[in-house]
C-alpha positions as CSV (number, residue, x, y, z in Angstrom):
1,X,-69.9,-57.2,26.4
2,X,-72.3,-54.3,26.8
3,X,-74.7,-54.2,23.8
4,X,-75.8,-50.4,23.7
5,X,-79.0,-49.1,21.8
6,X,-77.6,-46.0,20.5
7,X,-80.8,-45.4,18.2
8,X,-84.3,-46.5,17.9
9,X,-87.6,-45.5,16.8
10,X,-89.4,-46.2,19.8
11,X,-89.2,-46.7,23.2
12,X,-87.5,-44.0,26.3
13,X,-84.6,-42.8,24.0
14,X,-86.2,-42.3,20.9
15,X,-83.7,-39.1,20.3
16,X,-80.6,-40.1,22.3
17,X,-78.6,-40.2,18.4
18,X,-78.8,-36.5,18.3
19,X,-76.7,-35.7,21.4
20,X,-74.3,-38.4,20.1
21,X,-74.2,-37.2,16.5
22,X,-73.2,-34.0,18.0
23,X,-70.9,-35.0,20.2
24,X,-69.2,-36.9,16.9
25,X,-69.2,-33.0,15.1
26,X,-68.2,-30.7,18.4
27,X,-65.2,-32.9,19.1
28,X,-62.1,-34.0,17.9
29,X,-60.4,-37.7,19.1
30,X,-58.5,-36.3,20.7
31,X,-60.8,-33.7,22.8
32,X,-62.9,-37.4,23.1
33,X,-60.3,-39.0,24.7
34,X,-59.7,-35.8,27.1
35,X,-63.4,-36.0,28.1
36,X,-63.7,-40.0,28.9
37,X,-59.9,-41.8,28.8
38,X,-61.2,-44.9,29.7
39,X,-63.8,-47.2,29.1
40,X,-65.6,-46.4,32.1
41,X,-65.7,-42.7,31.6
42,X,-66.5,-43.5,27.8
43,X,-70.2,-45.2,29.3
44,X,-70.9,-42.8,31.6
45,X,-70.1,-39.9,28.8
46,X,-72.7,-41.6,26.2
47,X,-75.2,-42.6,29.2
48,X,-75.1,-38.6,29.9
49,X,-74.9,-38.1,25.9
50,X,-78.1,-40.4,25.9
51,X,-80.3,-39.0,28.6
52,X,-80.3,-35.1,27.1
53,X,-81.4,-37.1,24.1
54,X,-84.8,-36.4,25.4
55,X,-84.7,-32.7,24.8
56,X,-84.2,-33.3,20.8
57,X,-86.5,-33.5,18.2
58,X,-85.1,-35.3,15.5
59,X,-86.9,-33.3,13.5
60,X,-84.9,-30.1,14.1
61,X,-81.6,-32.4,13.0
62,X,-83.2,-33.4,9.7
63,X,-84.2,-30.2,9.1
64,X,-80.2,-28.6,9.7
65,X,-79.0,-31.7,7.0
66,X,-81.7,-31.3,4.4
67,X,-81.6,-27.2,4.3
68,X,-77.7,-26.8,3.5
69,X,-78.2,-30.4,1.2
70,X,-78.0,-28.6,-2.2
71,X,-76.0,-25.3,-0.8
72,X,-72.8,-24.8,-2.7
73,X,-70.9,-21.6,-3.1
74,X,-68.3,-22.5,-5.0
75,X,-69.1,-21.9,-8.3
76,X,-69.4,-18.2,-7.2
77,X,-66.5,-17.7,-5.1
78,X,-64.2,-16.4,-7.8
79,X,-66.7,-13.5,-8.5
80,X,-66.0,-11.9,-5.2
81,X,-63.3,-9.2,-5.3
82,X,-63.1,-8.2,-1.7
83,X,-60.2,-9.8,0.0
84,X,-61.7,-13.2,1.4
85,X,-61.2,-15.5,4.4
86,X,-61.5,-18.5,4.7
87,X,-60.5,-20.8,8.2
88,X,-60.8,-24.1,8.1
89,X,-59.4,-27.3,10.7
90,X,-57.9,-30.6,9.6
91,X,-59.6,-32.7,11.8
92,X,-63.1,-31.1,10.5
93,X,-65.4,-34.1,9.7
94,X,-67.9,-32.5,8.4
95,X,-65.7,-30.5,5.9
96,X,-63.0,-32.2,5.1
97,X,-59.8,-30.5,3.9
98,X,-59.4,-32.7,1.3
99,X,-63.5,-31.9,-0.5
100,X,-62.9,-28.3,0.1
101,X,-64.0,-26.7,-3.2
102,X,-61.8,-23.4,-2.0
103,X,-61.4,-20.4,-4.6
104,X,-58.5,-19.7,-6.4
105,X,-58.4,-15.8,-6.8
106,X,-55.5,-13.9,-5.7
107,X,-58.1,-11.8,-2.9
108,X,-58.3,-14.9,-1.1
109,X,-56.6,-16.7,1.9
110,X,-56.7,-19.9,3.3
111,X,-56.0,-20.6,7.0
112,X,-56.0,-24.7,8.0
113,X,-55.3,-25.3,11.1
114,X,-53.8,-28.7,11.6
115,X,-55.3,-30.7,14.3
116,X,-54.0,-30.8,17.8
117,X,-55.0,-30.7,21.5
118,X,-57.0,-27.6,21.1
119,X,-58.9,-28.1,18.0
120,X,-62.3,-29.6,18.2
121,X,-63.2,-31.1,14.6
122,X,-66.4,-28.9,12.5
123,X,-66.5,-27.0,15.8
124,X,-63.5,-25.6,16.4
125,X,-65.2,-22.2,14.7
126,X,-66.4,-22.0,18.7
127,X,-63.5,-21.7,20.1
128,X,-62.0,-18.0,18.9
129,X,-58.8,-18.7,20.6
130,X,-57.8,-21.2,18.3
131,X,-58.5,-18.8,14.9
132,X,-58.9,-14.9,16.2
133,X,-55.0,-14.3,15.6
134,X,-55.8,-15.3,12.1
135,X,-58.8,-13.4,12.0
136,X,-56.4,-10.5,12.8
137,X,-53.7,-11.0,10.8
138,X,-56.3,-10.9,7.9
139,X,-58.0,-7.8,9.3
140,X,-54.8,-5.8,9.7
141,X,-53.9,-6.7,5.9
142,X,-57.0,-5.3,4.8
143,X,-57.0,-2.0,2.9
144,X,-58.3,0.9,4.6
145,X,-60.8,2.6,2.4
146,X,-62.1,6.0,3.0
């Protein structure tokens, strides 16, 4: 069995969490399983995961967490009277369809995209070709003012 240190306050890989911890967000399973479909590939992906480690400061990753701690929009979504967007992705672990606190107005519209082989979890919102033709749609629906 290979016991890995995957975090540790000391030592030569004090930061090698942060890589993984965004591997974990930027990813789906499935893109996972793509990248390293066997155990052997799944090593060498978290050695590689562990050695850019080094350019983290774990500092910078506390500081993304604890700034958007307390940051909830929902209690003023319904005051918006635009027409509204939202895209979101099933396998989104950081957001979670089912804790979406999503607005109820007749202005908005909700786009989830259920997960598949080209979604990648929270990060998904990278990849345009997944969402722009939704972006689009909603675009071309708009009202043209003028």
């Amino acid at each position: 069995m290979n016991n890995r240190t995957v975090f540790h306050s000391g030592g030569s890989k004090p930061n090698c969490a942060a890589p993984l911890f965004n591997q974990r967000d930027n990813a789906s399973a499935e893109q996972l399983e793509k990248q390293a479909p066997t155990r052997e590939t799944a090593i060498e992906l978290v050695d590689t995961l562990e050695a850019s480690g080094q350019a983290y400061d774990a500092n910078d990753l506390l500081y993304a967490f604890e700034s958007s701690a307390d940051y909830d929009p929902a209690p003023k979504l319904n005051e918006i009277t635009k027409p509204m967007l939202t895209i979101n992705f099933a396998d989104d672990l950081i957001n979670p369809p089912e804790l979406l606190h999503l607005p109820t107005a007749s202005n908005y519209i909700e786009v989830m995209f259920p997960a598949d082989s080209a979604t990648y979890g929270h990060m998904t919102l990278a990849h345009p070709a997944v969402w722009a033709s939704a972006l689009g749609s909603f675009i071309q629906r708009l009202p043209h003012e003028g």
